[in-house]
N, C-alpha and C positions, 0 to 999 in steps of 0.2 A: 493683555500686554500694552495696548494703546496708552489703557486708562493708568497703568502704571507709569511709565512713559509723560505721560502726561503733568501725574502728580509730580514727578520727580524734576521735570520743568519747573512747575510753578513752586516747588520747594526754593529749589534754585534759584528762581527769579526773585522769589521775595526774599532770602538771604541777602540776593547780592544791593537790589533797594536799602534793606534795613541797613547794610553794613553802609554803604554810600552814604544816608543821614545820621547814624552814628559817630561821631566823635571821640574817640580815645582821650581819657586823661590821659594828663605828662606829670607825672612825679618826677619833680628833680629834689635832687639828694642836695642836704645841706654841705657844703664845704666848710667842718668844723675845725681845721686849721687857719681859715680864713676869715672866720665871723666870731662876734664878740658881744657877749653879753654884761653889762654896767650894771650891779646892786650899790642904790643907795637909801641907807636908810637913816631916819631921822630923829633927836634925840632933845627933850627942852633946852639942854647947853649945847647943841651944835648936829654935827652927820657925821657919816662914816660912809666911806665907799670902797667897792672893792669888784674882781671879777667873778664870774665860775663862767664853767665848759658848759659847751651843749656835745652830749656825748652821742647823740643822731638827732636828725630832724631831716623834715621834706618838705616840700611845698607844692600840691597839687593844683595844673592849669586844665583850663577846658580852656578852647579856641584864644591861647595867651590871658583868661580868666581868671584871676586866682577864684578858686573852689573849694579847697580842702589844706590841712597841713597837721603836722605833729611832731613835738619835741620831746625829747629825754633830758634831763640836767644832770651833769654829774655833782653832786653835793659835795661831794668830796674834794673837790676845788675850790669847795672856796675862799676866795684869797681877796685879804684887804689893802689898800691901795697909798692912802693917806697916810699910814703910822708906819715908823720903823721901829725895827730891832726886837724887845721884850714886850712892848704893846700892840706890835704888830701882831707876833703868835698867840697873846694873850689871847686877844678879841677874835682870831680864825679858831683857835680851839674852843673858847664860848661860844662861836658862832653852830660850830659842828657838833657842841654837846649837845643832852637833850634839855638843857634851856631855853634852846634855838632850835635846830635842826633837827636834831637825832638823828647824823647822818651815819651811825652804824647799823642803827634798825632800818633805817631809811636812805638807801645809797644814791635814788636817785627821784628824782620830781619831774612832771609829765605835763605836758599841755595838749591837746587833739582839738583842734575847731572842731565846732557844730554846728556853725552857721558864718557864712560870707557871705556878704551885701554888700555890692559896689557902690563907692560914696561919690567918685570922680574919675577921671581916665586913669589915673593908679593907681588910686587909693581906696580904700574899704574899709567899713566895718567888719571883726570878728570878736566872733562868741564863741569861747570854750567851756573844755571842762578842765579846768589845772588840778592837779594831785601833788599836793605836800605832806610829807608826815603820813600818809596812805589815809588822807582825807581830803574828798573829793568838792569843788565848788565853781560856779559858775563863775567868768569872768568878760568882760566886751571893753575890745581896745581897737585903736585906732591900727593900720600896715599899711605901708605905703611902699609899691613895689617898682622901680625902676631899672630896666633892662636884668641884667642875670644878680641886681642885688635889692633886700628888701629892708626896713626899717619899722620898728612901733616899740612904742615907749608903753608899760602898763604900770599901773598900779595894783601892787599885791594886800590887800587887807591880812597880816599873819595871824588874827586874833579868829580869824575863822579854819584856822591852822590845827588851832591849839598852841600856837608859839605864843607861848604866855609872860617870857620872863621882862619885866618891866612893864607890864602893859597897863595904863590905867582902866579898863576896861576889866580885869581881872582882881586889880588889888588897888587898894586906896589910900592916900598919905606919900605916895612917892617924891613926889614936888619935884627938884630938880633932879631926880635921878628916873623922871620916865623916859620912855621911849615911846614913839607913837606908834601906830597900828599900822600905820599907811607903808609900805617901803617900795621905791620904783626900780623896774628891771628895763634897762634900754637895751634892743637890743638892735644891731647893726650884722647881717645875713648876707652871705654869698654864695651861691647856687649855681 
């Protein structure tokens, strides 16, 4: 009885130590009525910009750390900025075909860090893994996180996508009707 006694102390005791130096992540939830993500992409005669939804996301703290996060995009929004009227809806329904997007096979696009590394008191490098088109690729961009809101601008290469239409990397002769590969997502977060 002692000896049970006993153990069941020191179960105890090192419970309550480990839990004392343990730490809980804080996952806070994106506030996607509040945050705003800018696509713009770029073309030999000029750009094009426009929004889409982040349809969830989080941002995971250890000790106010940023540590972890992950996004959902809803594809289905996306909406161009610059054009009105008949060119507007032109370029959002090419943009949503599978020229571009294939946002009917594909309704939504994904980001998950894999790795955060503090750069300065807010700001960090991360590395993920983004999923467009349900093709998976590594990505490292700059987040800059201040009080309950965050910030980072990437660059998306689409040609590792398979978003092929215009790309000179895919077809040759376009001259001024390509589009480059590079396209940037800013995005501006409130949690």
């Amino acid at each position: 009885m002692k000896n049970s006694i006993k153990k069941i102390t020191a179960v105890i005791l090192l419970a309550l130590v480990t839990f004392s130096f343990t730490t809980l992540n804080d996952k806070k939830e994106i506030k996607v009525d509040k945050s705003k993500v800018v696509w713009k992409g770029y073309k030999v005669t000029g750009s094009h910009e426009g929004t889409i939804a982040i349809k969830s996301g989080s941002l995971t703290f250890d000790n106010n750390k940023l540590v972890g996060g992950e996004f959902i995009m809803d594809m289905s929004t996306i909406a161009n900025t610059d054009l009105n009227g008949a060119y507007k809806g032109k370029l959002e329904g090419h943009l949503k075909s599978d020229d571009f997007f294939g946002v009917e096979k594909h309704p939504t696009a994904s980001l998950v860090f894999t790795n955060v590394k503090a750069t300065g008191k807010n700001s960090y490098e991360v590395t993920g893994d983004i999923t467009i088109k349900g093709k998976t690729n590594s990505i490292t961009f700059d987040l800059s996180v201040y009080g309950n809101k965050a910030n980072a601008t990437l660059k998306v290469d689409r040609s590792k996508f398979d978003v092929r239409y215009g790309s000179t990397s895919f077809f040759d002769g376009l001259k001024d009707k390509a589009i480059y590969d590079e396209f940037d997502l800013v995005a501006d977060l409130e949690f």
